[in-house]
KEPA-865979 format. One line per field, with one value per residue: residue number from 1; residue in one letter; chain; x, y, z of N, C-alpha, C in turn. Coordinates in Angstrom, 2 decimals. Each point is the difference from the previous one (the first is absolute). Example, Ala and Ser with C-alpha at 12.3 -4.5 7.8 and 13.67 -1.06 7.14 Angstrom:
% KEPA-865979
num: (1	2)
residu: (A	S)
chaine: (A	A)
n_px: (13.19	-0.35)
n_py: (-5.69	1.05)
n_pz: (7.80	-0.72)
ca_px: (-0.89	0.82)
ca_py: (1.19	1.19)
ca_pz: (0.00	0.06)
c_px: (0.90	-0.77)
c_py: (1.20	1.09)
c_pz: (0.00	0.73)
END
This chain:
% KEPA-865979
num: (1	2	3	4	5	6	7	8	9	10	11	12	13	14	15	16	17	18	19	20	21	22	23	24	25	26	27	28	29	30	31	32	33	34	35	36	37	38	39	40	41	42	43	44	45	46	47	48	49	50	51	52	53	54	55	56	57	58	59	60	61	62	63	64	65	66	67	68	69	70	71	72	73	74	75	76	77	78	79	80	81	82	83	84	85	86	87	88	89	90	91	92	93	94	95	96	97	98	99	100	101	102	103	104	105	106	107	108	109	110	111	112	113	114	115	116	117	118	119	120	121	122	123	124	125	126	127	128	129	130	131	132	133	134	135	136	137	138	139	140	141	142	143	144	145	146	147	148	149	150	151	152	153	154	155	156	157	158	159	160	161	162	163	164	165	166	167	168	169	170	171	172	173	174	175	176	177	178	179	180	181	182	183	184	185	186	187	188	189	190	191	192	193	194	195	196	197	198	199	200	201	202	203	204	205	206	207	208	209	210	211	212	213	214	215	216	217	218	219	220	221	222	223	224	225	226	227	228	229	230)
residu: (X	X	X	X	X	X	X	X	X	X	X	X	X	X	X	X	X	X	X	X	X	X	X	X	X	X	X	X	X	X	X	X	X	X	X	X	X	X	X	X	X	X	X	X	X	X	X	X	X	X	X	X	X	X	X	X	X	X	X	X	X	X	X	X	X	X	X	X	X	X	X	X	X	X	X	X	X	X	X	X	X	X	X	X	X	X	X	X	X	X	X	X	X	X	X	X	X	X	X	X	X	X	X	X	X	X	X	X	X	X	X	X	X	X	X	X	X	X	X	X	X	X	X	X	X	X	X	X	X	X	X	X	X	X	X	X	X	X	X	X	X	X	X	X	X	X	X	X	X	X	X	X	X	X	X	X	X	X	X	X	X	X	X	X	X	X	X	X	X	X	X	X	X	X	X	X	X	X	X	X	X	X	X	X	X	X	X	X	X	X	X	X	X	X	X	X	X	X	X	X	X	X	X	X	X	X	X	X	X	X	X	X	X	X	X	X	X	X	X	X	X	X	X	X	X	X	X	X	X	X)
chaine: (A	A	A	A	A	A	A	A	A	A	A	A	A	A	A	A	A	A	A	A	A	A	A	A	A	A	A	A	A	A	A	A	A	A	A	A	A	A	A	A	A	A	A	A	A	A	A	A	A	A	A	A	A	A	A	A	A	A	A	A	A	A	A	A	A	A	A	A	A	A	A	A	A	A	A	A	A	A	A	A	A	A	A	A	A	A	A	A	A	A	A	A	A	A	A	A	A	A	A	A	A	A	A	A	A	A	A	A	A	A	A	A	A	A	A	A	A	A	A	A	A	A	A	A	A	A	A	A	A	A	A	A	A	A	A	A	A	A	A	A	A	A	A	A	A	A	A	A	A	A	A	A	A	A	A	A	A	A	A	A	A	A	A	A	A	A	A	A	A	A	A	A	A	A	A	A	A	A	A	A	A	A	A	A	A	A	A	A	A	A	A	A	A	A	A	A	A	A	A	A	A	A	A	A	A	A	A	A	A	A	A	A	A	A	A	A	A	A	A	A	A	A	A	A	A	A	A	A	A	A)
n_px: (8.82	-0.01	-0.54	-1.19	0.47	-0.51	-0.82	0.29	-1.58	-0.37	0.53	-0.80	0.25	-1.85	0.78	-1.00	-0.50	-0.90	-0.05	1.24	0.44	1.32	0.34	0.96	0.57	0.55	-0.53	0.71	1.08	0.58	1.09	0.82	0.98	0.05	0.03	-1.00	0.21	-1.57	0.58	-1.69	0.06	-0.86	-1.00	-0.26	-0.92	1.53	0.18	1.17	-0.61	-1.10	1.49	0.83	-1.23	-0.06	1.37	-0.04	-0.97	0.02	-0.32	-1.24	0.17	-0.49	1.59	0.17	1.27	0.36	1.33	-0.11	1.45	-1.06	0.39	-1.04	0.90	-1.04	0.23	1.01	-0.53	-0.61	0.49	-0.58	-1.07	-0.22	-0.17	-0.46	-1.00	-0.13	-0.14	-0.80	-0.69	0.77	-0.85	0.56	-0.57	-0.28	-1.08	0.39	-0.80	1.24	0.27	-0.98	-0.20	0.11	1.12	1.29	0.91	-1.28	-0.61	1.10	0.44	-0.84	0.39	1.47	-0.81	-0.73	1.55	0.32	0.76	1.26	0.11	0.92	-0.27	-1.22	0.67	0.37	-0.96	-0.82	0.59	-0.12	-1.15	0.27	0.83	-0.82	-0.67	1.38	-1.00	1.41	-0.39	-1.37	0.19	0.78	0.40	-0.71	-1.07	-0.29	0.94	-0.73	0.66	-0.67	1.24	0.48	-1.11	0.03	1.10	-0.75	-1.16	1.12	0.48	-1.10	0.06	1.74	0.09	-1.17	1.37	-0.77	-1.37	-1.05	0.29	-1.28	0.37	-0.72	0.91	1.27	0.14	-1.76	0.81	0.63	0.83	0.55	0.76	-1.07	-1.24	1.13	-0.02	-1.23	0.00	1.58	-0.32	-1.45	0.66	1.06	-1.08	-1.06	1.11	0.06	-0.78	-0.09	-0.50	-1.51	0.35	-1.16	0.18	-0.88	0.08	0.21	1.18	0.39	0.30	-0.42	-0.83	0.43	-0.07	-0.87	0.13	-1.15	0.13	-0.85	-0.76	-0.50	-0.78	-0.84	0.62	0.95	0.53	0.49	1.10	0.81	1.07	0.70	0.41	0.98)
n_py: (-32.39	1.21	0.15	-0.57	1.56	0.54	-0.62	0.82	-0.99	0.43	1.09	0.22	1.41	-0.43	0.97	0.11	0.48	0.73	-1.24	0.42	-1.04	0.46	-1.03	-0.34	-1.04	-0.66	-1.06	0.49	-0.34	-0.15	-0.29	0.01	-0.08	-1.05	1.53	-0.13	1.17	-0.58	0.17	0.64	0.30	2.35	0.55	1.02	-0.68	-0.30	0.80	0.98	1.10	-0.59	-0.50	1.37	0.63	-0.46	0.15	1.07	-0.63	1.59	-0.90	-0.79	-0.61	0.64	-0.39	-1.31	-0.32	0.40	-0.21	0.44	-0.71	-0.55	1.23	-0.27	1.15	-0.30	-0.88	0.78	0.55	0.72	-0.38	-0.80	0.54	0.61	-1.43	-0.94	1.18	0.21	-0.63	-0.23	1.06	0.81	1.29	0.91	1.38	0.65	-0.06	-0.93	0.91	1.18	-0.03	1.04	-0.84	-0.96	-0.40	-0.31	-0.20	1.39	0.68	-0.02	0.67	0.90	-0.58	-0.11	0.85	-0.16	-0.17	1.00	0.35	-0.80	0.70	-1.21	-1.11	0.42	0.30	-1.88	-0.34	1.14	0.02	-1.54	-0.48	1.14	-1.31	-1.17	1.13	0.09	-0.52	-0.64	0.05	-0.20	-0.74	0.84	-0.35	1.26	-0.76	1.47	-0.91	-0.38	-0.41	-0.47	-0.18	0.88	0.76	0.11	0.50	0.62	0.62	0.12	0.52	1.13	0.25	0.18	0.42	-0.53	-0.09	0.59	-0.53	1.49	1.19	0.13	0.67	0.99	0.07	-0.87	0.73	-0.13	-0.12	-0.74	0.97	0.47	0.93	0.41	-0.10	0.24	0.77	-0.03	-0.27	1.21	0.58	0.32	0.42	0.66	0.39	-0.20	1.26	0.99	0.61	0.24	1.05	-0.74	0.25	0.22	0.49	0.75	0.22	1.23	0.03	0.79	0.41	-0.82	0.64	0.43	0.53	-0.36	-0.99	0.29	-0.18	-0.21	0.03	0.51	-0.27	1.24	-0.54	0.05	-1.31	1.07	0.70	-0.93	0.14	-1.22	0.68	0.20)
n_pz: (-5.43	-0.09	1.25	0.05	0.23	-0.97	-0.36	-1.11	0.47	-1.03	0.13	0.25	-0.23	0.59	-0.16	1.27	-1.07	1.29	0.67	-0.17	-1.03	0.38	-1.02	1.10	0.37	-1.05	0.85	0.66	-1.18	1.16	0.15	0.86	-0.35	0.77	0.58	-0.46	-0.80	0.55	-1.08	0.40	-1.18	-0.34	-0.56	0.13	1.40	-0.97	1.20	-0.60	0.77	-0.63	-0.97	0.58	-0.30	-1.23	-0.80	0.64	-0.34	-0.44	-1.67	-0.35	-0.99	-0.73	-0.31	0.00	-0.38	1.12	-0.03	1.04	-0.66	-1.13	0.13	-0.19	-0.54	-1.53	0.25	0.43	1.56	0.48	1.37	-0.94	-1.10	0.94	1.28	-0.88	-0.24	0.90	0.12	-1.27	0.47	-0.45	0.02	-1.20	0.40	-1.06	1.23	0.10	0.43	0.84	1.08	0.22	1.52	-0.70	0.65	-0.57	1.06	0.39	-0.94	-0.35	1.25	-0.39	-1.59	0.04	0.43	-1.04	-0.85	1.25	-0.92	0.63	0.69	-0.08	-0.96	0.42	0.65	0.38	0.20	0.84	0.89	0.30	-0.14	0.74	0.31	0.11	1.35	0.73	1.16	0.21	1.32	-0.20	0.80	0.61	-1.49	-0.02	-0.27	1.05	0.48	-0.79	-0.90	-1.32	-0.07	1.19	-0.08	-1.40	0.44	0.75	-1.22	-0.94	1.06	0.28	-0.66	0.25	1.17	-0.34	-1.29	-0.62	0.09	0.21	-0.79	0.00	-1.21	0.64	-1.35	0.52	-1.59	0.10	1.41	-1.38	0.02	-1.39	0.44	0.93	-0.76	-1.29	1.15	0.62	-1.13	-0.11	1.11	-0.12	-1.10	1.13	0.67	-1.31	-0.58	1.29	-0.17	-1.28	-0.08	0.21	-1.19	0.10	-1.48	0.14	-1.17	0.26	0.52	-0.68	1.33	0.85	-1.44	-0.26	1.20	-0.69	1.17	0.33	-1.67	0.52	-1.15	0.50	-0.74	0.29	1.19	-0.89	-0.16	-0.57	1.04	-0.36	0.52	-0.12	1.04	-0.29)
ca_px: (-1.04	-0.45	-1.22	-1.14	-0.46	-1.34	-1.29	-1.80	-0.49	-1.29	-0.47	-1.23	-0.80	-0.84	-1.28	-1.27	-0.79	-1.64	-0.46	0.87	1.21	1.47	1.03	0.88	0.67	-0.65	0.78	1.23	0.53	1.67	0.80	1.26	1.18	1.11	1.43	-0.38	0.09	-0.95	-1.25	-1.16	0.01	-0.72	-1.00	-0.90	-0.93	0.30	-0.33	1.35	-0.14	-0.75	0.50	0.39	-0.60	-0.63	0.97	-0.07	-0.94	-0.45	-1.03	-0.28	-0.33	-1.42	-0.46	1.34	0.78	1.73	0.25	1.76	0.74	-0.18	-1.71	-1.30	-0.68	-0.86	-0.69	0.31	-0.70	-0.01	1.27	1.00	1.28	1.03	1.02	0.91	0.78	1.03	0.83	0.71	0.05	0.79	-0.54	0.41	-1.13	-0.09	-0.13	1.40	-1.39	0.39	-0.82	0.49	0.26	0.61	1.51	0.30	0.51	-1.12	-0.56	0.46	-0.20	-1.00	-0.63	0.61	-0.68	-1.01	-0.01	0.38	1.36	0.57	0.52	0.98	-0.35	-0.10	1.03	1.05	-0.78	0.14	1.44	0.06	-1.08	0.06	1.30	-0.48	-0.91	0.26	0.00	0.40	0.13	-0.49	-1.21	-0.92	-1.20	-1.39	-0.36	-0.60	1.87	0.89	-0.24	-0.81	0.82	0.11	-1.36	-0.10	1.38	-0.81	-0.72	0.73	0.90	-1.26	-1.28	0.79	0.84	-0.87	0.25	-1.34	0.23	0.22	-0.25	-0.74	0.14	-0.91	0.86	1.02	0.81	-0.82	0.07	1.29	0.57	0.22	1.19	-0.13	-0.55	0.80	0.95	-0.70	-0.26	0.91	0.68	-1.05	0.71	1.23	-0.56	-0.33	1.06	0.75	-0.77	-1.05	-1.18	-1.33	-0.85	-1.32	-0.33	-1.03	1.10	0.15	1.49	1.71	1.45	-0.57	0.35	1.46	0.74	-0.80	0.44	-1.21	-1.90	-1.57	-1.03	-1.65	-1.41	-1.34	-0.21	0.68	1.59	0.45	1.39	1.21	1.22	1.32	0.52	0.89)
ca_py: (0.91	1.02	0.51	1.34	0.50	0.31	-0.80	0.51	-1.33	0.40	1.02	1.11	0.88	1.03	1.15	0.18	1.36	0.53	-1.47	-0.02	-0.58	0.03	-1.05	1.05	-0.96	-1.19	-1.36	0.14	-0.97	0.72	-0.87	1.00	-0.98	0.65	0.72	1.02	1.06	0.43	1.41	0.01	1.04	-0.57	1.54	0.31	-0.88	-1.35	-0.96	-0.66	0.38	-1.15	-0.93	-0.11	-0.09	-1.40	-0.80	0.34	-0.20	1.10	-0.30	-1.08	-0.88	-0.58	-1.33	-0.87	-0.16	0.40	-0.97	0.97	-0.80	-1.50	-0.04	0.16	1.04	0.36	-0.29	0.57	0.73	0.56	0.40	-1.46	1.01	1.24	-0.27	-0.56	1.23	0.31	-1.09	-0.10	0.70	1.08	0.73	1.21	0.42	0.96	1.44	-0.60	-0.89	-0.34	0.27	1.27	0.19	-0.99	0.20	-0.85	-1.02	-0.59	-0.15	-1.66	-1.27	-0.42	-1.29	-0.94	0.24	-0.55	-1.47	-0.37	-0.06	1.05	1.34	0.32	-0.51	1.06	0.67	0.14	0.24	1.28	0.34	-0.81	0.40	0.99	0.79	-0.70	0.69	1.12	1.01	-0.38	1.05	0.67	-0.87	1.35	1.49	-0.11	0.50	1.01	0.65	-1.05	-0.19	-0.63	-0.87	-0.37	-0.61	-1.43	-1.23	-0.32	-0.65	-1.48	-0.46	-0.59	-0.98	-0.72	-0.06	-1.33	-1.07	0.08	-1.07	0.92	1.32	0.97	1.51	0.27	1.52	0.25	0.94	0.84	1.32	0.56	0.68	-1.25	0.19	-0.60	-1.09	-0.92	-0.72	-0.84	-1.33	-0.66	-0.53	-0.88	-0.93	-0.80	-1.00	-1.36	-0.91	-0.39	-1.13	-0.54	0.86	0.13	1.85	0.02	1.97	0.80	1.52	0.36	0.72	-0.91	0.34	-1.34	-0.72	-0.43	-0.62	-0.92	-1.21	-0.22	1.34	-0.68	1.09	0.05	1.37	-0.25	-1.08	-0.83	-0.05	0.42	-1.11	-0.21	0.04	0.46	1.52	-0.22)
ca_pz: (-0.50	0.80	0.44	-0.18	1.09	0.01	-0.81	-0.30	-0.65	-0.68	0.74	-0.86	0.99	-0.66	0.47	-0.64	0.50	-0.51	-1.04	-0.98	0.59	-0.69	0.37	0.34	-0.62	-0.74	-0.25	0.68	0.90	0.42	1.33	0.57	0.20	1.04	-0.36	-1.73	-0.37	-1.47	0.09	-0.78	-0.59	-0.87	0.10	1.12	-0.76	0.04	0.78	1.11	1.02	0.32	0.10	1.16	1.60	0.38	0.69	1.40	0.97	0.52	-0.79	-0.33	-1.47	0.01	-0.24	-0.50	0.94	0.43	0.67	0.26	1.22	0.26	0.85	-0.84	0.54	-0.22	0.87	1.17	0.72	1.26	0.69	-0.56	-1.13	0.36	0.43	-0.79	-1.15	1.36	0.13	-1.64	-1.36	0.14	-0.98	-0.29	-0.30	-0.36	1.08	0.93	1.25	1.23	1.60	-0.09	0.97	0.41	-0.25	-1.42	0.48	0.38	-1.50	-0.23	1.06	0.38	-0.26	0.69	1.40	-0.39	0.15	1.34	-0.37	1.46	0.11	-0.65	-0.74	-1.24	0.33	-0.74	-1.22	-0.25	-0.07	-1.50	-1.11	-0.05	-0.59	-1.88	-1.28	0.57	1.02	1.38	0.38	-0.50	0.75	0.61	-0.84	-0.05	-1.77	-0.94	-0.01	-1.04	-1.77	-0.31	-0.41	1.12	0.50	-0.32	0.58	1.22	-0.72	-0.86	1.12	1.05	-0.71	0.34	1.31	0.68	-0.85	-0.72	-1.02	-1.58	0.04	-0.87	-0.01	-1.04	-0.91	0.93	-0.02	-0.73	0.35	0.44	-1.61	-0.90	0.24	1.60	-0.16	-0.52	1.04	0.35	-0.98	0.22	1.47	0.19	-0.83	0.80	1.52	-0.84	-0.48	1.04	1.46	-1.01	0.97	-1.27	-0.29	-0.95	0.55	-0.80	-0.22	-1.76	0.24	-1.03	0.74	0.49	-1.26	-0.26	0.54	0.56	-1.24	-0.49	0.34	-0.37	-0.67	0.24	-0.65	0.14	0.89	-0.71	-0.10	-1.60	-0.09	1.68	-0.61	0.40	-1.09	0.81)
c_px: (-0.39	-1.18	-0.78	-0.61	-1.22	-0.76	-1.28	-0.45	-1.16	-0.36	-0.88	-0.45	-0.51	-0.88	-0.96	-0.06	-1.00	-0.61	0.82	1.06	1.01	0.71	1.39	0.81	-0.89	0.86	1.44	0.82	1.76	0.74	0.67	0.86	1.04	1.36	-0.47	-0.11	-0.92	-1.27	-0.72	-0.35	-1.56	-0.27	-0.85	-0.94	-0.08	-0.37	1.15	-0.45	-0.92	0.24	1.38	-1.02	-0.66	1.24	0.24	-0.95	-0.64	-1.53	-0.30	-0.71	-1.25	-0.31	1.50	1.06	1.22	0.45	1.95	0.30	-0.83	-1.90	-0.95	-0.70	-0.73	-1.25	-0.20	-0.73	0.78	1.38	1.03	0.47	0.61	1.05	0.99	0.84	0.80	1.42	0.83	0.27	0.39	-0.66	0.69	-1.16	0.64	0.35	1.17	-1.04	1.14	-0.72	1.12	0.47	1.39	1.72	-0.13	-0.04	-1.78	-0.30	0.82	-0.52	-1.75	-0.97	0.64	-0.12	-1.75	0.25	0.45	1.73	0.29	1.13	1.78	-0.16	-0.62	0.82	1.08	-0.85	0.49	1.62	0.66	-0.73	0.51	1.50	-0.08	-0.63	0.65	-0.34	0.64	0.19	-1.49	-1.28	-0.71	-1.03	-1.30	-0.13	-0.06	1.69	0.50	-0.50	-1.33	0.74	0.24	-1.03	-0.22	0.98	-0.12	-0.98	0.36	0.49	-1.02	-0.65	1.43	0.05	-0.61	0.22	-1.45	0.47	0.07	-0.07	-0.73	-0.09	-1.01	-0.04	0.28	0.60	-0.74	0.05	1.46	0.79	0.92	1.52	0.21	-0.51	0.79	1.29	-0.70	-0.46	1.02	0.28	-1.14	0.34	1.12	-0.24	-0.35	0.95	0.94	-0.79	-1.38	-1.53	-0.19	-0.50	-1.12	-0.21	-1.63	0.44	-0.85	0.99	0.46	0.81	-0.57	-0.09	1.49	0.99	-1.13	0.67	-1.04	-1.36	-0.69	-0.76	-1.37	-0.42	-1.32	-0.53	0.65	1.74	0.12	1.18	0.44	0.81	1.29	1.67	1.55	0.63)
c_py: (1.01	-0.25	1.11	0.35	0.35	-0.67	0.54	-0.30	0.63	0.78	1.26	0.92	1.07	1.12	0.30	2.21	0.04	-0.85	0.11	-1.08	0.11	-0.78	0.94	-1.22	-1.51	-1.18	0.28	-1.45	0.26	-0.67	1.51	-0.97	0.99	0.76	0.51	1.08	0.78	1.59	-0.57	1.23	-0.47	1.16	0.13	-0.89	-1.26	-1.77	-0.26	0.16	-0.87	-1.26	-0.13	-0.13	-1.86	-0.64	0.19	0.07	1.00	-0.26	-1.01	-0.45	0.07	-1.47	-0.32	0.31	0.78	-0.74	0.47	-1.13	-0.94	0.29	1.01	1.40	0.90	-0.91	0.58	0.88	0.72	0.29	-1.37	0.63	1.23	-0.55	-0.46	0.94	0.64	-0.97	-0.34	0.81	1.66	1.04	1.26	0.43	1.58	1.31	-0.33	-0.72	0.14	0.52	1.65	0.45	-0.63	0.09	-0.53	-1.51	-1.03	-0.54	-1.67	-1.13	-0.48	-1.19	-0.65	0.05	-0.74	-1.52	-0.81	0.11	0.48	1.61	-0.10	-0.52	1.20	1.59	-0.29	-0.17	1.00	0.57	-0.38	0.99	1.67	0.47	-0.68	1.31	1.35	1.28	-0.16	1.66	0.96	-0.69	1.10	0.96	-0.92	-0.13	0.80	0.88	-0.63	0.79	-0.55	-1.17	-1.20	-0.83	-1.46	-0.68	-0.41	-1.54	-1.84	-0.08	-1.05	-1.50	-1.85	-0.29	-1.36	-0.93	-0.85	-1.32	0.50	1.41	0.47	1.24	0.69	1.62	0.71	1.38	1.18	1.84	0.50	0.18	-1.64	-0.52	-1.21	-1.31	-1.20	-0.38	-0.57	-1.02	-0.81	-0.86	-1.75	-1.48	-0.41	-0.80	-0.92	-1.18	-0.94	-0.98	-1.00	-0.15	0.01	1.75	0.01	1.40	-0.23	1.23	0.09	0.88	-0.89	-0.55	-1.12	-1.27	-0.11	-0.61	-1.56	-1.79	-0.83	1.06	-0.42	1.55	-0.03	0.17	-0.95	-1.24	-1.35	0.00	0.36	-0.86	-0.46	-0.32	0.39	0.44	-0.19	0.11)
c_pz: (1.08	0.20	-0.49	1.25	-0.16	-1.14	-0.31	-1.25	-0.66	1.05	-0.41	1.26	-0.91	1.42	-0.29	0.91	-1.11	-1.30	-1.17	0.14	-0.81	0.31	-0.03	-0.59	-0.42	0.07	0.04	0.35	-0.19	0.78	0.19	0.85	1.25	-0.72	-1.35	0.60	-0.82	0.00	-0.65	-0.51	-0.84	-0.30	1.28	-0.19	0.02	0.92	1.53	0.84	0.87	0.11	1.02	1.36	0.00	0.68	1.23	0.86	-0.18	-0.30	0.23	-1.12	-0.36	-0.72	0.03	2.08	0.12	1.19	0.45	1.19	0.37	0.89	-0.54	0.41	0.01	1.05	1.84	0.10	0.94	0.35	-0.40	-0.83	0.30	0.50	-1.30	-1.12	1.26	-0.45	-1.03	-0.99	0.37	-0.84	0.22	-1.00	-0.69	0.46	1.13	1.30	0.72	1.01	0.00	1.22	0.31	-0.90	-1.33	0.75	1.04	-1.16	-0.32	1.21	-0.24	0.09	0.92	1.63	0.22	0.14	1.21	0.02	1.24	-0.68	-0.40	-0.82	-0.90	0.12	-1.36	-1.93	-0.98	-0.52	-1.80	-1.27	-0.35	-0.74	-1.48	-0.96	-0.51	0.69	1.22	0.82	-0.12	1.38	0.76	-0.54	-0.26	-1.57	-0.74	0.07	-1.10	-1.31	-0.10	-0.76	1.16	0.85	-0.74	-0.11	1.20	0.12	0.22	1.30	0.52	-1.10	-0.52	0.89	0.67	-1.00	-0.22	-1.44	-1.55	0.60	-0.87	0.01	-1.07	0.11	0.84	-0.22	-0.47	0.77	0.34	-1.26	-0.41	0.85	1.42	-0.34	-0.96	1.06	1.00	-0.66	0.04	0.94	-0.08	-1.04	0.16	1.06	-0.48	-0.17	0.54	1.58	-0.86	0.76	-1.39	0.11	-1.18	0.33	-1.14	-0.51	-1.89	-0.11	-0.99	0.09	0.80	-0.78	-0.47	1.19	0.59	-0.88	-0.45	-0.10	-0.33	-0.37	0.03	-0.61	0.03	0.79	-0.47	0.08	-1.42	-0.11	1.05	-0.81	1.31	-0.39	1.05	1.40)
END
């Protein structure tokens, strides 16, 4: 039986503004199984976006549990949960979030400089991960020398390269034409396949949806469906 990498147990997050409260999600309950392939798809609103930041630590519950690789991380604080989302969990973000100063080949090493990694080791990291995404040859340019295709092949390099227990991606392809972004789905759905790297995107893209082997459907702080899809 596969593992569940991630566990979310009656999970509920309500915002409060100006004595107002909006339940953003309701009684939330989900496994994510090592090596799935799952989008959360919904309407604006829905909740994904709230239900990727609980799994990652970014959030915390206003009630119920998450629980990634066995440890309780809605319960985590301080520099225990940065260290541990350091450590487990891989995020590709939208805007790409690279360092504008910094090479293609800085931009990847970095986490893996955080985690004390010695200098060939992530050398030979790098080298590896880059010819998986197809940018071999590209470690000298700066971000603002690349594509926006490129930048987030950057992205998936950096948020792989520390063999992360999951990758959360949240609308990985929302600034990039249909053409760049269905070959980045592509590639992100061959690394799955091939090194079986857990991917959870937040998306209302089609094109994530279809190539997704599981979609879970939001609406209004609720699971509408789950369903797995080939």
């Amino acid at each position: 039986m596969t593992e569940e990498i991630i566990k979310v147990k009656d999970v509920s997050k309500v915002y409060g503004m100006d004595g107002v409260k909006v339940q953003a999600l309701g009684s939330i309950n989900l496994g994510i199984k090592n090596g799935e392939f799952t989008a959360i798809a919904g309407p604006s609103g829905s909740g994904k976006t709230t239900l990727l930041n609980l799994m990652s630590g970014l959030d915390i519950p206003t009630s119920g549990s998450v629980m990634l690789s066995g440890k309780l991380i809605s319960d985590m604080k301080g520099s225990d949960l940065s260290d541990f989302r350091r450590d487990h969990i891989g995020f590709i973000f939208q805007s790409y979030n690279l360092i504008p100063v910094l090479s293609v080949r800085e931009n990847i090493e970095y986490v893996m400089l955080l985690q004390g990694i010695g200098k060939d080791e992530r050398r030979s990291r790098v080298g590896s991960i880059l010819s998986e995404v197809g940018l071999a040859g590209m470690e000298k340019r700066k971000p603002g020398q690349l594509s926006g295709g490129q930048q987030q092949r950057v992205a998936v390099a950096r948020a792989m390269v520390t063999n992360p227990d999951i990758i959360l991606a949240d609308e990985p392809t929302a600034n990039l034409d249909s053409a760049t972004g269905a070959g980045l789905l592509d590639m992100m759905r061959e690394l799955n396949e091939k090194r079986g790297m857990t991917f959870v995107f937040s998306t209302h893209d089609a094109m994530i949806m279809e190539r997704s082997k599981r979609l879970i459907i939001l609406k209004d702080g609720h699971i509408e469906k789950d369903e797995q899809r080939g």
